[in-house]
C-alpha positions in Angstrom: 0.0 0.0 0.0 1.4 3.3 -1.0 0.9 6.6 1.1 -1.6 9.7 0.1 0.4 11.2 -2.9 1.0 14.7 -2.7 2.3 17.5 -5.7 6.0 17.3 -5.7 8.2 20.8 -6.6 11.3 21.8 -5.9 10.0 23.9 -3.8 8.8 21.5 -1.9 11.6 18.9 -1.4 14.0 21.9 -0.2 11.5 22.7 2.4 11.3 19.1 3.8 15.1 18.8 3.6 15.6 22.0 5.4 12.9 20.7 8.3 14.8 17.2 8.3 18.2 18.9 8.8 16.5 21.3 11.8 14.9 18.3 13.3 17.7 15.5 13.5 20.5 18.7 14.6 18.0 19.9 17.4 18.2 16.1 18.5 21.3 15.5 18.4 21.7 19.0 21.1 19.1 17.5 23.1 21.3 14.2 24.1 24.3 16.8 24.3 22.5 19.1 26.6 21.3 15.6 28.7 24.9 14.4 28.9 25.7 17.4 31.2 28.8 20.5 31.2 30.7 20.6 27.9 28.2 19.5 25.8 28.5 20.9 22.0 25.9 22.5 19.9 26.3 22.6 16.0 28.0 25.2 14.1 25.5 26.5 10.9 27.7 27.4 8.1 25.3 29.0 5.4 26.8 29.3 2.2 26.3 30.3 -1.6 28.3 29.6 -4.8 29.8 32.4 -6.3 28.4 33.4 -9.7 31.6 32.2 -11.3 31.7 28.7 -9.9 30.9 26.0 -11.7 27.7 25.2 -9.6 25.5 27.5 -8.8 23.1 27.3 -5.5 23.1 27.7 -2.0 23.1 25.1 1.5 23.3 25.1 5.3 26.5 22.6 6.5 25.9 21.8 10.4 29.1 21.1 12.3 29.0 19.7 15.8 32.8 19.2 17.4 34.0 17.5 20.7 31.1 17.1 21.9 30.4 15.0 25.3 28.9 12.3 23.3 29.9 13.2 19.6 33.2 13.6 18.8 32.0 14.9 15.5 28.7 15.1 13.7 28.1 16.6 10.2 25.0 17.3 9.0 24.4 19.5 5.6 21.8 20.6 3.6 22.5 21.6 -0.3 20.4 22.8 -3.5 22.6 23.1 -6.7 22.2 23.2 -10.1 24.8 23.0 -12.6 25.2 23.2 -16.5 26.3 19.4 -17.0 26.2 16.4 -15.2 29.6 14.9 -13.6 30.0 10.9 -15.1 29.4 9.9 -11.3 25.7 10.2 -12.1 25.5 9.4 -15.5 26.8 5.8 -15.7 23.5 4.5 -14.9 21.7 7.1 -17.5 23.8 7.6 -20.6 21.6 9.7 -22.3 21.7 12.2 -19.9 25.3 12.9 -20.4 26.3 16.3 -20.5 22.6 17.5 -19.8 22.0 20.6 -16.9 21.1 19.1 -13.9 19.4 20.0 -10.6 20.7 18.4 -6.9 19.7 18.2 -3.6 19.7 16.6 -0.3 20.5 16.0 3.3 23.8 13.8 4.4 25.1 12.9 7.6 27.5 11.3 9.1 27.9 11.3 13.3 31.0 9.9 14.8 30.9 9.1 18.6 32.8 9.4 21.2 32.1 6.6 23.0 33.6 3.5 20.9 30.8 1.3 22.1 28.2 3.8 20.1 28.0 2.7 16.6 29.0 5.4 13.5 26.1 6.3 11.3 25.5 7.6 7.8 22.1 8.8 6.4 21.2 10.7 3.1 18.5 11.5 1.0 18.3 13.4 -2.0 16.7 14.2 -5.5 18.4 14.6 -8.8 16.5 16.3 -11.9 18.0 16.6 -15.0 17.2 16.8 -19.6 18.3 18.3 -22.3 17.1 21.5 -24.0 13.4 20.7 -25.1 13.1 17.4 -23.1 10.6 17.1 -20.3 13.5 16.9 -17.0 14.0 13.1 -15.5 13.9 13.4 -11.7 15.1 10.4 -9.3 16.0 9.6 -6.0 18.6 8.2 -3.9 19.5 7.7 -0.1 18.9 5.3 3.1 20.8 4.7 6.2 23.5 2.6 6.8 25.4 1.4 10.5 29.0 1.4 11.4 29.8 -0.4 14.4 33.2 -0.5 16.1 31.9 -2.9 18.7 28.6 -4.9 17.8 26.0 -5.8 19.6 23.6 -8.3 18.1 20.1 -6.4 19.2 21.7 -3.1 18.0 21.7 -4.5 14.7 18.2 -6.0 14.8 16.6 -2.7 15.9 18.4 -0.8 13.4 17.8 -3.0 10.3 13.6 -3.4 12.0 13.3 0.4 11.8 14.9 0.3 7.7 12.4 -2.1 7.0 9.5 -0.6 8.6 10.2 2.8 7.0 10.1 1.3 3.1 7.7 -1.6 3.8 3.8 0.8 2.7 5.9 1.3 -1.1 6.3 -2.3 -1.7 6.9 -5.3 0.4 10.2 -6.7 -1.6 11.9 -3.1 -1.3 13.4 -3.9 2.3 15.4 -6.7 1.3 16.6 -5.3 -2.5 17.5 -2.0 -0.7 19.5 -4.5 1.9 21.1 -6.2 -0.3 21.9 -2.8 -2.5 23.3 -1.1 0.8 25.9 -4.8 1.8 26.8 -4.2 -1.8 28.2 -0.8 -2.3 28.9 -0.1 1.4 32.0 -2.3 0.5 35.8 -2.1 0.7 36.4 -4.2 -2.5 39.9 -3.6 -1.9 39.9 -4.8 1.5 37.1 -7.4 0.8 35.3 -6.1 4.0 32.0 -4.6 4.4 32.2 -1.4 6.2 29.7 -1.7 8.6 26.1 -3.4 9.1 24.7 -2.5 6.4 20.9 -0.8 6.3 18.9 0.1 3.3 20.6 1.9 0.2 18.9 2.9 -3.1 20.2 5.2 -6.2 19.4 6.2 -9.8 15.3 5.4 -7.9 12.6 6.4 -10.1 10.3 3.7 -11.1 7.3 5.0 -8.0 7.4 8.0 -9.6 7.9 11.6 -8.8 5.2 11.6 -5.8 5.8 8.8 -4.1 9.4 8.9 -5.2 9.6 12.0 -2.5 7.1 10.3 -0.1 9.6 7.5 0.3 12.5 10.0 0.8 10.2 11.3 3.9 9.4 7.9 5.2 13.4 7.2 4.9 14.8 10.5 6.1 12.0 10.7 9.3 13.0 7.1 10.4 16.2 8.1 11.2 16.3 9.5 14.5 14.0 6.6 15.7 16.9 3.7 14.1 19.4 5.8 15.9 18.6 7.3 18.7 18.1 4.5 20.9 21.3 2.8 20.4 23.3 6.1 21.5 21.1 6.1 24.7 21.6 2.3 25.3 26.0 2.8 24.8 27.0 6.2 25.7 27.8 5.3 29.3 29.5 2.0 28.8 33.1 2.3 30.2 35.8 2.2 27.3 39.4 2.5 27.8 43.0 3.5 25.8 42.2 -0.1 23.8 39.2 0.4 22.6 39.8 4.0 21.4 43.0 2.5 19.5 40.6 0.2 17.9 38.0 2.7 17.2 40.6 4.8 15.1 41.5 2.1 13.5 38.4 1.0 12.4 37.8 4.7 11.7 40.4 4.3 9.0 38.1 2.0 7.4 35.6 4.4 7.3 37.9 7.2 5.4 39.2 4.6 2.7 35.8 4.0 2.1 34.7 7.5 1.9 37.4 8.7 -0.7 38.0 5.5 -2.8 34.7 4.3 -3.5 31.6 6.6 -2.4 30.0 8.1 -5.6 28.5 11.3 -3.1 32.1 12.1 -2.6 33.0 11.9 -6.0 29.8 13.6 -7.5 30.3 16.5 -5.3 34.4 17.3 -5.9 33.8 16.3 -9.8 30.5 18.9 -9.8 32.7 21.2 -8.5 30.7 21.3 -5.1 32.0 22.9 -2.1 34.9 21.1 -0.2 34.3 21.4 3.4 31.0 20.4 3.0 31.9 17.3 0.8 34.6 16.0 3.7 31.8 16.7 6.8 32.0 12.9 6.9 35.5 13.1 8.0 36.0 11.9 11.6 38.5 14.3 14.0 40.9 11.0 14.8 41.7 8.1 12.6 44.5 5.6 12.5 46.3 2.9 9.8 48.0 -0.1 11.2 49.7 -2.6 9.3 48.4 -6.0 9.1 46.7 -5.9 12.3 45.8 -9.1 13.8 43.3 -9.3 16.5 43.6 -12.4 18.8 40.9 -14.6 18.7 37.8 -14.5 20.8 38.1 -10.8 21.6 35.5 -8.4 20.8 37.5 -7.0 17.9 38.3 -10.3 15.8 34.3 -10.6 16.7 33.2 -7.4 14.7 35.0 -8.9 11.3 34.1 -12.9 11.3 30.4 -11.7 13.0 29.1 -8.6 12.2 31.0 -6.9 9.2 29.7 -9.8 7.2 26.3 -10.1 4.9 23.8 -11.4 7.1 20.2 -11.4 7.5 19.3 -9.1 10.4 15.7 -10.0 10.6 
């Protein structure tokens, strides 16, 4: 069963991006404020492209640093248009190489403190783009995905329960082809190591059309602070020492190989000529490289790669 279908604009996708961005930030300050004295609050960084850049448009980036329990959080908000598509989004749509395009969206990506709190990445956004004289093809892309550095078995459930439940009214087989989609690209294929838990992931999206396109977006972007929330609650106090921030860094490592090698946001933005700062919010503060680290068995850490940063079924 689909939901009511509403008139999508522009106009209205930046509006419920610019409420989602608001609503998960104020959140996030909430469980700051709750964690007591030298809790953060996020930096807004408004910003427009120049009229001699390559993109033109304008977006909100939300910065929250050493926090009590974030270390980091990024959140931004952009709307851009630019006169030709970068080949990150055209080798799914060859026909709309070269053709003026339209982009935006919310990403995130919150790094704990606490190394017993899991990483987490959520986006959701809308591409429209044509030719002179064609009617504009719009689609959609996002979902959320979990990075553990310590699992924990119901952490995984809950998270993976809430994905399911947010795409289930648009069609009941879109859970577990959005799974799979998310195991397969959140991927180090030069590692051969999947970078987290996985979630729900879908790109190049149009076939619900425009409407309910944009009303899964809504189901996708406002399940995230219910998928999340309660895991940061459940973690934040459990005790952690030197050895499991070593491991967290390293582990963090992970994340930034990931982020630069393979992620086609990353390389849509710097090949569109998008703004840099922005593009790297996903960045954590600290991250390590170690070679050939071995883990001894049965320890929590040789536990995250032979249990959890494998392709399983969840639910």
């Amino acid at each position: 069963m689909h939901v009511q279908e509403q008139i999508t604009t522009a106009e209205s996708v930046r509006a419920y991006l610019l409420g989602l961005q608001a609503s998960i930030t104020q959140s996030l300050e909430a469980v700051e404020a709750a964690a007591g004295a030298g809790a953060a609050k996020f930096l807004a960084d408004p910003w427009k492209k120049g009229a001699d850049e390559r993109l033109q448009g304008d977006g909100i980036t939300k910065i929250l640093e050493n926090g009590v329990v974030f270390e980091r959080a990024g959140c931004g908000f952009s709307h851009v248009k630019g006169s030709q598509l970068p080949p990150s989004a055209t080798q799914h749509r060859p026909e709309l190489a070269g053709a003026p395009f339209e982009a935006m969206g919310v990403s995130l990506v919150f790094h704990p403190r606490n190394p017993y709190v899991p990483t987490v990445h959520m986006n959701v956004r809308m591409i429209a783009a044509g030719h002179e004289g064609q009617p504009k093809t719009c689609w959609f892309g996002g979902g959320m995905d979990l990075t553990p550095v310590y699992g924990f078995e119901e952490d995984a459930v809950h998270f993976h329960r809430t994905c399911r439940d947010a795409v289930q009214p648009f069609g009941q087989g879109l859970y577990p082809r959005f799974k799979k989609w998310c195991d397969e690209y959140f991927y180090l294929k030069h590692r051969d190591e999947q970078r987290g838990i996985g979630g729900i992931f879908y790109d190049d999206f149009s076939e619900l059309g425009q409407d309910q396109g944009f009303a899964l977006m809504r189901s996708v972007g406002d399940a995230f602070l219910t998928a999340y929330l309660p895991l940061v609650e459940r973690r934040k106090d459990t005790h952690y020492g030197p050895d499991q921030v070593d491991f967290q860094r390293y582990r963090r490592g992970r994340y930034v190989e990931f982020n630069l090698v393979w992620d086609r946001g990353t390389h849509f933005g710097l090949q569109s000529g998008g703004r840099t700062e922005s593009i790297l919010l996903s960045m954590p503060l600290h991250a390590s490289w170690s070679y050939q680290r071995q883990d001894a068995v049965d320890t929590p850490e040789a536990e995250l790669l032979s249990q959890y940063l494998v392709r399983r079924d969840w639910l």
